[in-house]
C-alpha angles and dihedrals in degrees: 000000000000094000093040079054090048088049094053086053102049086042101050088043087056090052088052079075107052129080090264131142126210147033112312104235107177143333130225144177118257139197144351108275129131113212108042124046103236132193136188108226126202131210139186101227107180087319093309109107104229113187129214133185125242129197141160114217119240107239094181088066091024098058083186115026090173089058082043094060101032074061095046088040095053095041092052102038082057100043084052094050091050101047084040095133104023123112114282090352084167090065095047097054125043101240113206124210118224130233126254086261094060099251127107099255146018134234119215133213090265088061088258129147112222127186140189134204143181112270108241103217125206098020126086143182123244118218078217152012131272107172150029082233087059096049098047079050099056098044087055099059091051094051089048083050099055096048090036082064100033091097093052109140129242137295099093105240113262116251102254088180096027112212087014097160100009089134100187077063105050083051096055086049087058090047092047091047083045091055094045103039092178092169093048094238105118080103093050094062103032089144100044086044085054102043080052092054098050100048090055093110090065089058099083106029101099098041081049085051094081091233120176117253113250134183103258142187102223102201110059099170109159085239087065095067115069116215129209116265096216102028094027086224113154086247099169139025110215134184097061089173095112098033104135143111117325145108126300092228096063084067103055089042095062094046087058094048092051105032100040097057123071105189106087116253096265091045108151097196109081099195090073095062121102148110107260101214092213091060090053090047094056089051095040086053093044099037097057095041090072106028103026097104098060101043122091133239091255091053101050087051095061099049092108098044088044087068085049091048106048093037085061095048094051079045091055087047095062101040088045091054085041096061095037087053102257100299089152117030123046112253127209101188137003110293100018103134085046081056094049088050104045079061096050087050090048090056100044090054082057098050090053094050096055092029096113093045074058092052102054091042098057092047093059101048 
């Protein structure tokens, strides 16, 4: 009780300094992230309870949270600009509400960044997917994200994550983990170590593919788009935390790798794991639908291999984590990043073996 009592406080003395009206009324935890503590925060506005969202950024993932919100600042004030006129524009953009100094965000005496934005009612995210609907949807709502932003001016987003998908990268970070083997598991993972080694060639090919750079989300989990609660639209992208430059395409990819499968990523049994085509099919469609125009030849061809792509480097993280003793992800039992990885491998054998179905699908659309 004593410590829920301590977290209203905080809480209410970081809204005191914030650009919000009204009387503060409670303070809860949100959500079901895992980097930044979020809270859902009520007001009394003229007898009408308006709700904002709360969240301290996590600097220990987020090196430079300033960098991180001039990015989030600059993404939502021109999506805003762009959707100005259109019905409910409030609900398509988060819309983030300055501090009393005039900045987007606040430090507190503790050194920590704190935001707050509007809080988008009757709509609401989903941990997983339930429908070929859902996924077209989300997909959607990625693809109109990334041309909504495709005319943003110059200058070029800071990394907030710098190297984020860079996959050789990721490789030379398992060889090097292999090589050391500080928590004595390479035995432990023989097969996964061999299945890496084998995929290396796939690594490089779409930095080799001469792709325009794009402004990208970067984690295009489907619990990052919120869907409407009466027309089920994807009416908001949320979690603009890693928003910054990259390749369409990494996008896409991830949402293959986390919306066609539908074993959880630490699924143990393996059986369970596969992409379901059906699934692609429904992100491919939305997707394009909203981002189609502005993609190139080149990128559209790679759509299928992307999910390949992106499935294997999330595959090399954990193995990675896994060999050097969980110093990144947080793990719930022993062997859990092995776990994490035996599913990305599962997937990505999958993948391969329906690629050209993909192929052929992606041409037609």
């Amino acid at each position: 009780m004593n410590m829920h009592m301590n977290l209203k406080h905080h809480v209410r003395a970081v809204a005191r300094q914030f650009h919000l009206a009204g009387d503060f009324l409670e303070a809860a935890p949100y959500g079901s992230g895992h980097i930044n503590d979020t809270y859902c925060v009520t007001y009394d506005q003229g007898g009408q309870r308006v709700r904002y969202i709360f969240q301290r950024i996590n600097h220990n993932i987020f090196k430079t949270p300033v960098a991180l919100m001039e990015n989030v600042q600059r993404v939502t004030t021109h999506l805003a600009a762009k959707l100005a006129g259109k019905p409910e524009a409030s609900r398509r953009v988060l819309t983030l509400i300055p501090a009393r100094d005039g900045r987007a965000y606040h430090v507190d005496a503790e050194g920590n960044h704190w935001r707050v934005y509007l809080f988008i009612e009757r709509a609401r995210t989903y941990d997983a997917v339930e429908s070929v609907a859902q996924a077209f949807q989300a997909a959607r709502a990625f693809g109109r994200f990334q041309t909504l932003l495709a005319d943003l001016p110059a200058p070029q987003l800071h990394d907030t994550i710098p190297d984020f998908h860079h996959t050789p990268k990721r490789f030379a970070a398992l060889e090097k983990a292999i090589a050391a083997d500080v928590a004595n598991r390479a035995s432990l993972a023989r097969p996964e170590i061999e299945f890496a080694l084998r995929h290396q060639p796939t690594c490089g090919v779409l930095l080799a593919a001469n792709l325009p750079e794009r402004v990208t989300h970067n984690d295009t989990k489907f619990n990052n788009v919120m869907l409407d609660d009466a027309t089920g639209e994807g009416i908001c992208v949320i979690d603009l935390d890693t928003v910054m430059p990259g390749l369409a395409l990494y996008d896409f990819g991830d949402m293959v790798r986390t919306t066609t499968s539908p074993a959880k990523e630490d699924e143990r049994d393996l059986s369970r794991v596969a992409m379901q085509f059906p699934m692609f099919e429904a992100l491919a469609r939305g997707y394009l639908s909203a981002a189609g125009e502005c993609l190139t030849p080149s990128e559209k061809k790679f759509l299928p291999f992307a999910g390949k792509l992106i499935t294997f480097e999330i595959g090399l993280r954990f193995l990675t984590d896994f060999l050097a003793g969980d110093v990144y992800f947080k793990v719930h039992r022993e062997g859990h990043n092995l776990d994490r990885c035996r599913t990305q491998f599962k997937l990505v054998e999958s993948i391969t073996r329906q690629e050209e179905q993909m192929n052929r699908l992606v041409e037609s659309a």
